[in-house]
TORSE-625917 format. One record per residue: x, y, z of N, C-alpha, C in turn. Coordinates in nm, 2 decimals. Example, Ala and Ser with C-alpha at 12.3 -4.5 7.8 and 13.67 -1.06 7.14 Angstrom:
2
> nc1, nc2, nc3, cac1, cac2, cac3, cc1, cc2, cc3
> 1.32, -0.57, 0.78, 1.23, -0.45, 0.78, 1.32, -0.33, 0.78 .
> 1.28, -0.22, 0.71, 1.37, -0.11, 0.71, 1.29, 0.00, 0.79 .
//
This chain:
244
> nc1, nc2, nc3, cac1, cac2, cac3, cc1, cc2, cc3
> 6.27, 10.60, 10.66, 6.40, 10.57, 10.71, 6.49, 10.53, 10.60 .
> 6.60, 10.58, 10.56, 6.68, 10.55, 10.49, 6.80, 10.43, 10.49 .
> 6.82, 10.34, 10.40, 6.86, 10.23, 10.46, 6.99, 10.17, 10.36 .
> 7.06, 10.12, 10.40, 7.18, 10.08, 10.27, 7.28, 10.14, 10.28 .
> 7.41, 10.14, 10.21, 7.50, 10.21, 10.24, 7.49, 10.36, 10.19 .
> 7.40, 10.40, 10.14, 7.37, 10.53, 10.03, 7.27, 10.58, 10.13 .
> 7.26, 10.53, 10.25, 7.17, 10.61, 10.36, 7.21, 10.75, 10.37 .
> 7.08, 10.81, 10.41, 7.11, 10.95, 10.49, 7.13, 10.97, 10.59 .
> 7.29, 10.98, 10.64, 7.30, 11.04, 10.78, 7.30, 11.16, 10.81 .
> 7.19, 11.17, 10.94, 7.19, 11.33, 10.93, 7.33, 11.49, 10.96 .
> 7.43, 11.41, 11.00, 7.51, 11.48, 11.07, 7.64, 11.50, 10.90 .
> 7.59, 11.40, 10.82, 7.66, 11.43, 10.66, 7.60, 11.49, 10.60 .
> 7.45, 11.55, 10.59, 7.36, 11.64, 10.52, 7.44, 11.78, 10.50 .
> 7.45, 11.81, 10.37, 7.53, 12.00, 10.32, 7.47, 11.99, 10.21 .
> 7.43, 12.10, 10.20, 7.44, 12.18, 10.06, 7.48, 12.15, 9.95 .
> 7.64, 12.10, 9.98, 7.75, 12.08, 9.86, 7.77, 11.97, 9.81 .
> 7.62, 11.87, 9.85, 7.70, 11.76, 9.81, 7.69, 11.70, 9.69 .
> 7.73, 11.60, 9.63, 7.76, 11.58, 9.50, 7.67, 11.50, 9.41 .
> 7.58, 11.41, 9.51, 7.48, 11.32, 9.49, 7.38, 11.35, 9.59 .
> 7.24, 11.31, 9.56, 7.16, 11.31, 9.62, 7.10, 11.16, 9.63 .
> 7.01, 11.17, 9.76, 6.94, 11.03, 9.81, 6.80, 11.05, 9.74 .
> 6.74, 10.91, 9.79, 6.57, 10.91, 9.74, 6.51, 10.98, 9.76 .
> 6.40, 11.07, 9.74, 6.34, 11.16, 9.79, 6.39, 11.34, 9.81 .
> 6.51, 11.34, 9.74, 6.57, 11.47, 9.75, 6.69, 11.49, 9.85 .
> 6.72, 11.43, 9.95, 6.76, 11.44, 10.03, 6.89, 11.45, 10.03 .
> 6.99, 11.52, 10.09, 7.13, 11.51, 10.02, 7.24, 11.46, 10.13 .
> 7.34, 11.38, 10.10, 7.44, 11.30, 10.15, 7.57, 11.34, 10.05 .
> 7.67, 11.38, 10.19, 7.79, 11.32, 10.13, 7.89, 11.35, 10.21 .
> 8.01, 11.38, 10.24, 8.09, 11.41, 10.36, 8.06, 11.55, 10.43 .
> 8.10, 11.54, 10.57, 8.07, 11.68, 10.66, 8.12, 11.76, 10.56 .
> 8.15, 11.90, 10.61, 8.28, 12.01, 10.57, 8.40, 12.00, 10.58 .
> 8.39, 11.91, 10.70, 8.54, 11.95, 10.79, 8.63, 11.80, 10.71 .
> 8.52, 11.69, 10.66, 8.62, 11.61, 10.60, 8.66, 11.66, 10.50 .
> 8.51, 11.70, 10.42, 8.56, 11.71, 10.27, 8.65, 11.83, 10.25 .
> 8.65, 11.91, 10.34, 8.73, 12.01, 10.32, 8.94, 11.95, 10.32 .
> 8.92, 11.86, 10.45, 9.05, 11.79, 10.42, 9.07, 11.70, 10.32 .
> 9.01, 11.61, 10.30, 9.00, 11.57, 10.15, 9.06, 11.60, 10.07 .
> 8.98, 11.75, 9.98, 9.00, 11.81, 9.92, 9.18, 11.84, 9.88 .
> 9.25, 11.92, 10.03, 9.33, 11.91, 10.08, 9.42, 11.86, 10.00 .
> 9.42, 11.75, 10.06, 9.48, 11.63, 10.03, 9.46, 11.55, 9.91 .
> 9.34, 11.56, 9.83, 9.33, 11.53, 9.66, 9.42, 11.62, 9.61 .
> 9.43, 11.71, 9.62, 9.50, 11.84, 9.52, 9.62, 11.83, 9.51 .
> 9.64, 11.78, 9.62, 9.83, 11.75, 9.62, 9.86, 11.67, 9.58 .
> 9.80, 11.51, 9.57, 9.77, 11.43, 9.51, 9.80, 11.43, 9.35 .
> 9.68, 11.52, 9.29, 9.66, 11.51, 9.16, 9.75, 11.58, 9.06 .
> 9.82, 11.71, 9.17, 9.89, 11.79, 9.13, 10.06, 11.73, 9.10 .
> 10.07, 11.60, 9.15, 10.20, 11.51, 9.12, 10.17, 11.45, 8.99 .
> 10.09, 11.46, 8.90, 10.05, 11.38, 8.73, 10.03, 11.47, 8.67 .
> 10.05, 11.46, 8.53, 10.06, 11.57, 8.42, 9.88, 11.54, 8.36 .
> 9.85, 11.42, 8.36, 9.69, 11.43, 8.36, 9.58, 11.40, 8.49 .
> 9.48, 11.44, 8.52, 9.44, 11.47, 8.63, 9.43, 11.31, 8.63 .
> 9.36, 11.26, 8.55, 9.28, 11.13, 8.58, 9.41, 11.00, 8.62 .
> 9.51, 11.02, 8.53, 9.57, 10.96, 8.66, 9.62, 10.93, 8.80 .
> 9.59, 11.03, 8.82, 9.59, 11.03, 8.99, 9.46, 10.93, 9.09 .
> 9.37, 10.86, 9.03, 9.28, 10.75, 9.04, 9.30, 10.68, 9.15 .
> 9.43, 10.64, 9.09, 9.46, 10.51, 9.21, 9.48, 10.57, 9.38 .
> 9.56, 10.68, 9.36, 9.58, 10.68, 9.46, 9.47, 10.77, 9.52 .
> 9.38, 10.84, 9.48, 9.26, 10.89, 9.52, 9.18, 10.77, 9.62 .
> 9.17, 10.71, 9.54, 9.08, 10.56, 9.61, 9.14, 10.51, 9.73 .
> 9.27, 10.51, 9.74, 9.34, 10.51, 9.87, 9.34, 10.61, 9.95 .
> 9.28, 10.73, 9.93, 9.29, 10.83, 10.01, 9.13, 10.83, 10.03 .
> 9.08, 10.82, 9.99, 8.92, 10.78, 10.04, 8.94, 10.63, 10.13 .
> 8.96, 10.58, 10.11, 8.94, 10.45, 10.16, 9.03, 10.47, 10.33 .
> 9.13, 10.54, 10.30, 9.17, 10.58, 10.43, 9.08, 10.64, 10.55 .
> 8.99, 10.75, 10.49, 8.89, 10.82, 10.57, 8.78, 10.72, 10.58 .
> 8.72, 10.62, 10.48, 8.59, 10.53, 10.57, 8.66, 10.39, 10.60 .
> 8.77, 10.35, 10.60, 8.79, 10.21, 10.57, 8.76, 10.12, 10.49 .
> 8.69, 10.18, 10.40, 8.68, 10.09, 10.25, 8.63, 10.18, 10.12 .
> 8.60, 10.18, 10.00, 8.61, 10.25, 9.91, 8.45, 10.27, 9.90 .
> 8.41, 10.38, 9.95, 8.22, 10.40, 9.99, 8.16, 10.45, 9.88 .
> 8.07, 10.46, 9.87, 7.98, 10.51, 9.77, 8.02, 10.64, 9.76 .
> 8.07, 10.75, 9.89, 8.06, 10.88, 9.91, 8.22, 10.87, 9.84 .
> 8.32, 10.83, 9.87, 8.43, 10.80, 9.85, 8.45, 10.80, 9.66 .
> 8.34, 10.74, 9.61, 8.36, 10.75, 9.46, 8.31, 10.81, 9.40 .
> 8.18, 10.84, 9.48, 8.13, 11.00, 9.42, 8.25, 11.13, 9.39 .
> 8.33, 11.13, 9.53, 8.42, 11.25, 9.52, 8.54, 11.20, 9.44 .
> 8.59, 11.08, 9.42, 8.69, 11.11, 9.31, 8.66, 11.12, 9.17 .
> 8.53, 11.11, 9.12, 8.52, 11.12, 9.00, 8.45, 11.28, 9.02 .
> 8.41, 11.34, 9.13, 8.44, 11.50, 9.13, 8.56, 11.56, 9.11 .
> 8.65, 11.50, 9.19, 8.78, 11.53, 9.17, 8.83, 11.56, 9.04 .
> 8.83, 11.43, 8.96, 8.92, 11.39, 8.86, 8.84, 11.39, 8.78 .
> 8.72, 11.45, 8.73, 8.64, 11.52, 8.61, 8.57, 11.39, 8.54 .
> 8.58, 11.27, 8.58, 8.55, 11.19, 8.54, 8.41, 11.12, 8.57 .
> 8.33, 10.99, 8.52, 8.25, 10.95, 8.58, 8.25, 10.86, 8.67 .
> 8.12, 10.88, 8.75, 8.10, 10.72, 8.87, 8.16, 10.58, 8.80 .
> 8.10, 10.57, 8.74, 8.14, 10.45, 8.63, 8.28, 10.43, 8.61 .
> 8.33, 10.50, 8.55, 8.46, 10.49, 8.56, 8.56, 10.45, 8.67 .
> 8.54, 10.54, 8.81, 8.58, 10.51, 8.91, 8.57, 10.37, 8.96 .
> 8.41, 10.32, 8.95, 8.33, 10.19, 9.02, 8.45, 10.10, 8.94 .
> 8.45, 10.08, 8.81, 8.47, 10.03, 8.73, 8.64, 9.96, 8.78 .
> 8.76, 10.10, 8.82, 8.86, 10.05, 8.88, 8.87, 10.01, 9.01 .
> 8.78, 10.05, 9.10, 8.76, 10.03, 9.23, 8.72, 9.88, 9.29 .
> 8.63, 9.82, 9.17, 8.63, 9.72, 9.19, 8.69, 9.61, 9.14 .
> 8.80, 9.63, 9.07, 8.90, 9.54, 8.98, 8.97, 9.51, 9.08 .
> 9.06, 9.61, 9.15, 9.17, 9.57, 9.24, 9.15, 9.52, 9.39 .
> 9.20, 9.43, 9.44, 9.14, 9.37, 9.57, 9.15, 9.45, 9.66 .
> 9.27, 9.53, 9.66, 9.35, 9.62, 9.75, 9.21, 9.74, 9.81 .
> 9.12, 9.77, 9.73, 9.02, 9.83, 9.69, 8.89, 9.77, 9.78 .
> 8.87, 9.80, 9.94, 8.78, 9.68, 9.98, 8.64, 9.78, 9.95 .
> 8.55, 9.66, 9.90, 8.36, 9.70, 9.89, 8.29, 9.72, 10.03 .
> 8.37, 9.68, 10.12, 8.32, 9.69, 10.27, 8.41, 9.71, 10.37 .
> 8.38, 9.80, 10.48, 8.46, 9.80, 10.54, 8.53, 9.69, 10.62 .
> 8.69, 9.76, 10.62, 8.78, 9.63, 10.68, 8.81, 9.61, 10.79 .
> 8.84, 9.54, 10.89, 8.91, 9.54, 11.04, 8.98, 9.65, 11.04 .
> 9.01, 9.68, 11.19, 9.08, 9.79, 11.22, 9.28, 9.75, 11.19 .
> 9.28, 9.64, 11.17, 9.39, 9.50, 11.13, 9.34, 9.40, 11.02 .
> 9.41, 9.46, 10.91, 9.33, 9.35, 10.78, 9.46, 9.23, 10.79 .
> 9.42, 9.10, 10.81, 9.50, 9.03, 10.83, 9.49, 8.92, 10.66 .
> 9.60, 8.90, 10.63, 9.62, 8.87, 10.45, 9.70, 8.77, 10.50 .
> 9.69, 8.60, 10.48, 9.74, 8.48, 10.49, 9.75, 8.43, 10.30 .
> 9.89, 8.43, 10.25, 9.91, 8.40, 10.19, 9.86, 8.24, 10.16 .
> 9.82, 8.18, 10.05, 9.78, 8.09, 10.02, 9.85, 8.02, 9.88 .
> 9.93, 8.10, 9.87, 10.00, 8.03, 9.74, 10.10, 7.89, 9.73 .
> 10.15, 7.90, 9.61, 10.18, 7.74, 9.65, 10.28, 7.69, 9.70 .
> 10.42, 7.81, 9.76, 10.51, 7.75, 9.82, 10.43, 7.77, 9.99 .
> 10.38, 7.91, 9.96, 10.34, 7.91, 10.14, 10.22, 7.84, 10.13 .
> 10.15, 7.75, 10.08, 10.04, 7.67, 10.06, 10.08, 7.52, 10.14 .
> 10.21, 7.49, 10.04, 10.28, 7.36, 10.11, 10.38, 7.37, 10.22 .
> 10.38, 7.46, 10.24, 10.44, 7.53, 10.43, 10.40, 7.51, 10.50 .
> 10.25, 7.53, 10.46, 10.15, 7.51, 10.61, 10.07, 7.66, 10.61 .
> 10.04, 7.72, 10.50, 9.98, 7.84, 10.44, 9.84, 7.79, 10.47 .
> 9.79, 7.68, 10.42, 9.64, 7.66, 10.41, 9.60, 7.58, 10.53 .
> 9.68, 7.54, 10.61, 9.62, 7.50, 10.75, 9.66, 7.65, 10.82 .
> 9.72, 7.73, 10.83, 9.68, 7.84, 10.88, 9.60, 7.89, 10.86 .
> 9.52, 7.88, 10.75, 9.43, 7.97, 10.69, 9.28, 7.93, 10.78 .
> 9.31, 7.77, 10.75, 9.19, 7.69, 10.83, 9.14, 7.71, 10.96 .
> 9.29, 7.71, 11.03, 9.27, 7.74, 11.16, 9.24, 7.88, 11.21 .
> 9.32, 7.93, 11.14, 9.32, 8.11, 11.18, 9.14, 8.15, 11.12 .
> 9.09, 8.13, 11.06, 8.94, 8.14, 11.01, 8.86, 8.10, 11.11 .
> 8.92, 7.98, 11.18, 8.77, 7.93, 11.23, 8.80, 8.00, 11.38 .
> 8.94, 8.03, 11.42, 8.97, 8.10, 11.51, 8.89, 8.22, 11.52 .
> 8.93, 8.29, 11.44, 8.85, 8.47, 11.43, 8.68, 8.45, 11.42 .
> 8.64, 8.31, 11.37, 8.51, 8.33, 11.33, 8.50, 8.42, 11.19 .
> 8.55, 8.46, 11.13, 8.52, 8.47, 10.99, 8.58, 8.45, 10.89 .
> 8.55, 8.45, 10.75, 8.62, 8.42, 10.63, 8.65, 8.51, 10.56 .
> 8.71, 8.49, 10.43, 8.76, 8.58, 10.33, 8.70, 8.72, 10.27 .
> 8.71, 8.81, 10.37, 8.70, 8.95, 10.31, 8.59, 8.93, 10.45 .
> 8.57, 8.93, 10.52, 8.50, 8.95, 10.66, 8.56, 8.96, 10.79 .
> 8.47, 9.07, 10.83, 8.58, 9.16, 10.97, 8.49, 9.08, 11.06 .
> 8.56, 9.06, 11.20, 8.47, 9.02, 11.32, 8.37, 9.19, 11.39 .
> 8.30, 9.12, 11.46, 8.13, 9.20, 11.48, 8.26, 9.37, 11.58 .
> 8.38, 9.33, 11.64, 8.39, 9.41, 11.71, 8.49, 9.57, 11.58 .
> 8.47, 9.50, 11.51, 8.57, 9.58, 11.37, 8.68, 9.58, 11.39 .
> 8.81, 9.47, 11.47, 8.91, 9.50, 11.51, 9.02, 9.41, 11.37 .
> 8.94, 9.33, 11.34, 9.01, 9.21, 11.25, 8.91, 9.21, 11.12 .
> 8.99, 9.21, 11.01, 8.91, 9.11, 10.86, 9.03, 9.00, 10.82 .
> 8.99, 8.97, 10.77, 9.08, 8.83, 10.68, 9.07, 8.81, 10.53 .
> 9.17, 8.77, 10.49, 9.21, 8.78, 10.32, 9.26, 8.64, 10.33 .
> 9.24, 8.52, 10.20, 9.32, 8.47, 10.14, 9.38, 8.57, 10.00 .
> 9.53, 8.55, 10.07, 9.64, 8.61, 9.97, 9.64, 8.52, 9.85 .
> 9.69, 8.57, 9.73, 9.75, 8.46, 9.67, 9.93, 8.49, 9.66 .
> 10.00, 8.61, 9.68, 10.09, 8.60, 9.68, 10.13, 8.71, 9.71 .
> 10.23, 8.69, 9.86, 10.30, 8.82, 9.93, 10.42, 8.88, 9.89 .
> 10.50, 8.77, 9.78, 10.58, 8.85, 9.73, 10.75, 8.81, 9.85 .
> 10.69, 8.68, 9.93, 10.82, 8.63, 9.99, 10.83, 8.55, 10.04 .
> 10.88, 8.44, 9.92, 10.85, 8.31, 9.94, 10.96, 8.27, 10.02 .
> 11.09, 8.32, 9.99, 11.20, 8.27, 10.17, 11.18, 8.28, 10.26 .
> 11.04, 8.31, 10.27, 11.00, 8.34, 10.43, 10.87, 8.29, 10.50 .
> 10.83, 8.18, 10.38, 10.70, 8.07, 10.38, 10.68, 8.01, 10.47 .
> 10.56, 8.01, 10.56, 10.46, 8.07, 10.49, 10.47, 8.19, 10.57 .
> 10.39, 8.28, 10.48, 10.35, 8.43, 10.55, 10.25, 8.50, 10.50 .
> 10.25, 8.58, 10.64, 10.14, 8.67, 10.64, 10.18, 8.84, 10.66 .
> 10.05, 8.90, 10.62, 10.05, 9.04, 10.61, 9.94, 9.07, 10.72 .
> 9.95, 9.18, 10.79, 9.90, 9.28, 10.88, 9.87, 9.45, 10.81 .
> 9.78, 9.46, 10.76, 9.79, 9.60, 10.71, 9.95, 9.61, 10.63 .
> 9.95, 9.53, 10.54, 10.05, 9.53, 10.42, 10.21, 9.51, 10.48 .
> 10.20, 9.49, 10.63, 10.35, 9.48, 10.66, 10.38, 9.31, 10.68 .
> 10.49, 9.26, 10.67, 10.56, 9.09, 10.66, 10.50, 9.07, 10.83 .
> 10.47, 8.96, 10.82, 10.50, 8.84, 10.94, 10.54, 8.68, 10.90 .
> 10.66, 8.70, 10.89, 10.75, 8.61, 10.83, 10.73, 8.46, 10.91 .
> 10.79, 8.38, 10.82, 10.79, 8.25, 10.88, 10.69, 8.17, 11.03 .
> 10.56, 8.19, 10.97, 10.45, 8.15, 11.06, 10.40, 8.02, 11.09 .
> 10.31, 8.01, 11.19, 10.25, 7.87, 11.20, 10.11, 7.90, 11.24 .
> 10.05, 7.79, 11.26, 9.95, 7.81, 11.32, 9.93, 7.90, 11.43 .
> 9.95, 7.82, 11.53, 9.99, 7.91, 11.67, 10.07, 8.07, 11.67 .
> 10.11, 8.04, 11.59, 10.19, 8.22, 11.60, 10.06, 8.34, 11.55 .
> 10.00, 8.22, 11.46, 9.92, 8.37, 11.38, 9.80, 8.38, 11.44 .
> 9.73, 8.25, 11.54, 9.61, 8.29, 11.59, 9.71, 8.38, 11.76 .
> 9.84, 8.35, 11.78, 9.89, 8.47, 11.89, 9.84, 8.61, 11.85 .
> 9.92, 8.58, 11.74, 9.95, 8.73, 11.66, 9.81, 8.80, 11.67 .
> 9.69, 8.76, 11.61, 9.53, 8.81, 11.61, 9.46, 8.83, 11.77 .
> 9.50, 8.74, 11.82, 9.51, 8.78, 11.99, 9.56, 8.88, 12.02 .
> 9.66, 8.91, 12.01, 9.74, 9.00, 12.04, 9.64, 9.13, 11.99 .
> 9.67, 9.13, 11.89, 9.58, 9.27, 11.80, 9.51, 9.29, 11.86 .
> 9.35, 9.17, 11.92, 9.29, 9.22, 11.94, 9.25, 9.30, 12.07 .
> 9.40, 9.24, 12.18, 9.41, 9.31, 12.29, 9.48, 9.42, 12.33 .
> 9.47, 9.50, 12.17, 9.58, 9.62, 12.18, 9.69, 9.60, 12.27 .
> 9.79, 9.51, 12.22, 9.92, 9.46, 12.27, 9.99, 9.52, 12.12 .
> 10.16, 9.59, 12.14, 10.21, 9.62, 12.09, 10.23, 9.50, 11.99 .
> 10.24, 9.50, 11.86, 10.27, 9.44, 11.78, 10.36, 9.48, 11.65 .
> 10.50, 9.46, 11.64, 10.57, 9.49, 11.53, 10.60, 9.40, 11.43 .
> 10.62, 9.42, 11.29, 10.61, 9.33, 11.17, 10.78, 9.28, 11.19 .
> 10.80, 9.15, 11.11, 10.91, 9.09, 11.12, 11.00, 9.20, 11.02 .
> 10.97, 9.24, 10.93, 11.05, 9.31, 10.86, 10.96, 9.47, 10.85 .
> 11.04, 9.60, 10.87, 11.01, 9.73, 10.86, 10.97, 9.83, 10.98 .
> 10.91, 9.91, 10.95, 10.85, 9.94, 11.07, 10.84, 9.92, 11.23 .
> 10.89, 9.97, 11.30, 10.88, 9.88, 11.45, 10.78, 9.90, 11.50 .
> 10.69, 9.93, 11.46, 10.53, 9.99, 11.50, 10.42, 9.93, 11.36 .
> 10.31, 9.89, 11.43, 10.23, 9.84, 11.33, 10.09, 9.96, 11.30 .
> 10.06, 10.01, 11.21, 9.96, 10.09, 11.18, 9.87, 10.02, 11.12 .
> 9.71, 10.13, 11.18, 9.61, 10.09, 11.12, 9.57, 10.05, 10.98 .
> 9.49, 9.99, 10.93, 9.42, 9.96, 10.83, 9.44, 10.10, 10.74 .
> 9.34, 10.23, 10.77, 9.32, 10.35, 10.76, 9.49, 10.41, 10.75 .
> 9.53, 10.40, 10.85, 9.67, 10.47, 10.83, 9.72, 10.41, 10.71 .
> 9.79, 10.28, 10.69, 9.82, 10.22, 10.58, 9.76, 10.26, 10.44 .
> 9.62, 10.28, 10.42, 9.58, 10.32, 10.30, 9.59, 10.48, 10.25 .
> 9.63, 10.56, 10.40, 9.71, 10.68, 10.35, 9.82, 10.73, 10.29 .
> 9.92, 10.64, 10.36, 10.06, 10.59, 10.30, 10.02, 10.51, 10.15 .
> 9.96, 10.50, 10.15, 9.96, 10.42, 9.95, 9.89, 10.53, 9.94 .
> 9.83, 10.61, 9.95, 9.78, 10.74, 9.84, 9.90, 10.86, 9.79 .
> 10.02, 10.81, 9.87, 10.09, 10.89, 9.88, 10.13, 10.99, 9.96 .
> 10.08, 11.01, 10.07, 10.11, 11.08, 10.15, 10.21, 10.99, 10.29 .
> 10.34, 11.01, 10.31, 10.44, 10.97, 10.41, 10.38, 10.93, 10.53 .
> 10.39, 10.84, 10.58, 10.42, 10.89, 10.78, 10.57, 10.90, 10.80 .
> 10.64, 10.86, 10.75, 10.78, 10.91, 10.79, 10.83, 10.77, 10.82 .
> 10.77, 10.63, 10.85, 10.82, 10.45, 10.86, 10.93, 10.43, 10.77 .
> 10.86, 10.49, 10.64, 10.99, 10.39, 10.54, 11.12, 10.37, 10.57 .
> 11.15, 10.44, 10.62, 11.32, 10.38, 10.66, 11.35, 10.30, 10.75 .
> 11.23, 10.31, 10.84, 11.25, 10.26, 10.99, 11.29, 10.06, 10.93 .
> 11.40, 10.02, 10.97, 11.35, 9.85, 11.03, 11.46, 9.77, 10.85 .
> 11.49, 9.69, 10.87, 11.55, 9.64, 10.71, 11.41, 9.60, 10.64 .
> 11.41, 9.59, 10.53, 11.33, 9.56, 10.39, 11.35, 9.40, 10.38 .
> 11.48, 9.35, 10.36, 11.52, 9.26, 10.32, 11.57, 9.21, 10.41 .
> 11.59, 9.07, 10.42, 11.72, 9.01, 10.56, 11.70, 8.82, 10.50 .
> 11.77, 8.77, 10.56, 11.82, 8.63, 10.57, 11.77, 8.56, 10.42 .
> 11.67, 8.48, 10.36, 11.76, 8.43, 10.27, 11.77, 8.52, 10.15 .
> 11.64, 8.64, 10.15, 11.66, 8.70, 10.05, 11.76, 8.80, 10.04 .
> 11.92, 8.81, 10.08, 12.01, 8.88, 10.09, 12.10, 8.79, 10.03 .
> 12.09, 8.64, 10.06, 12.22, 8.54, 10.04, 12.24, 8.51, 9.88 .
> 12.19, 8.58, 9.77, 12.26, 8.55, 9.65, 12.35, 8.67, 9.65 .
> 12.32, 8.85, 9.68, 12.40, 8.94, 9.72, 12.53, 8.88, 9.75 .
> 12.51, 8.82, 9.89, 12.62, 8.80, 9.97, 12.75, 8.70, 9.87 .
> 12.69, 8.58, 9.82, 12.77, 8.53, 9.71, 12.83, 8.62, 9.59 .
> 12.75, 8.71, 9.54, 12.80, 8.80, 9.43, 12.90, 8.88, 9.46 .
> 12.87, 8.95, 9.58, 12.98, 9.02, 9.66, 13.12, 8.91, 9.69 .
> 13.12, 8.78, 9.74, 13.26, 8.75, 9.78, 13.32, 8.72, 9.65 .
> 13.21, 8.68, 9.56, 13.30, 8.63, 9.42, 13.31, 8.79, 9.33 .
> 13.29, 8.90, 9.32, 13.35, 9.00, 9.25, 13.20, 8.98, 9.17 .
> 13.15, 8.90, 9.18, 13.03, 8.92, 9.05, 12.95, 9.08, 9.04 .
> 12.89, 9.12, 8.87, 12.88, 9.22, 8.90, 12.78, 9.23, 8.75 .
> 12.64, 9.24, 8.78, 12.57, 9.30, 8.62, 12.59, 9.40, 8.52 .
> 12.61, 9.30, 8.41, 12.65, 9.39, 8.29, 12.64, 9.54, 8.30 .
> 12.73, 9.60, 8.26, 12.72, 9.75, 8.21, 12.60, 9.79, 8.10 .
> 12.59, 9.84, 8.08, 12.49, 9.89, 7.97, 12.58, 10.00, 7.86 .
//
């Protein structure tokens, strides 16, 4: 019996595949994925003038199809992109964005840094952990939730905050973010404070970072309340950055 994440499933067993298991036996995506895949690498890689930069967002396009960046997943970008395992492992595991295991169907990211830290960042964190039952980079048993300490969301006017599959949930507390994970986990409609009026999967989200659209970005403002209010001053006073 084959055991570990480099197991043999029988219903992945082809011909084509690119690694082999213990004993001879071969593993790696159906047809019908790797055929989309493929698909979808080519278009990918065919936006860079050298193949091998197209990496990053390869890894997000695998990681879309298992939920985290799989053994099978880095075998085929370093097929893709002519390069080695090594190389791939090597960036795959640098970046955090890059999970080693699969993530909740809702990766939930609580900023921990030091303005949303002294906001009330790290008693959310406390609470919201012991709430879900797990900790940092660990999904609960049903796959619906994982959890991240953040170190920084990128918006501090809006401290403390959290992320849902990379979208804002602005100005939180305790109680809002163990709602908010309730909610998720009762597939209740859930929209982010800023963008999108619809929240996407884990998987969806890491398709959109490979580069491929859903068509959101426009949807919802980017920016709003304090991070607008130096704008707003530059505008009534005529202010205006140098010319070049």
């Amino acid at each position: 019996m084959w055991t570990g994440e480099r197991a043999c499933r029988a219903h992945n067993w082809t011909q084509h595949a690119s690694h082999e298991c213990a004993g001879g036996a071969v593993m790696t995506y159906s047809p019908e994925i790797r055929e989309r895949l493929e698909r979808d690498a080519k278009e990918i890689i065919g936006r860079y003038p050298k193949t091998r930069s197209a990496l990053l967002p390869l890894l997000h396009l695998v990681q879309s199809e298992d939920g985290y960046v799989s053994d099978d997943g880095q075998e085929f970008c370093a097929e893709m992109l002519g390069v080695s395992k090594a190389e791939v492992t090597g960036v795959a595991t640098f970046y955090t964005m890059y999970k080693r295991k699969p993530a909740g169907e809702y990766h939930v990211g609580v900023c921990i840094n030091a303005l949303c830290a002294v906001m009330g960042g790290d008693q959310i964190w406390e609470e919201l952990s012991e709430h879900v039952g797990v900790g940092h980079e660990e999904a609960t048993a049903d796959g619906k939730i994982s959890l991240e300490r953040l170190e920084c969301n990128a918006a501090c006017d809006f401290a403390p905050v959290m992320m849902v599959n990379w979208e804002f949930f602005d100005n939180q507390t305790p109680a809002s973010a163990k709602q908010l994970v309730d909610d998720l986990r009762d597939g209740k409609d859930v929209a982010p404070t800023r963008g999108p009026k619809k929240l996407c999967t884990f998987k969806q989200a890491s398709r959109v970072l490979s580069g491929l659209p859903d068509e959101l970005a426009g949807e919802g403002p980017s920016a709003a309340g304090a991070s607008l209010e130096g704008l707003k001053v530059a505008k009534a006073k005529g202010w205006k950055a140098p010319e070049a």
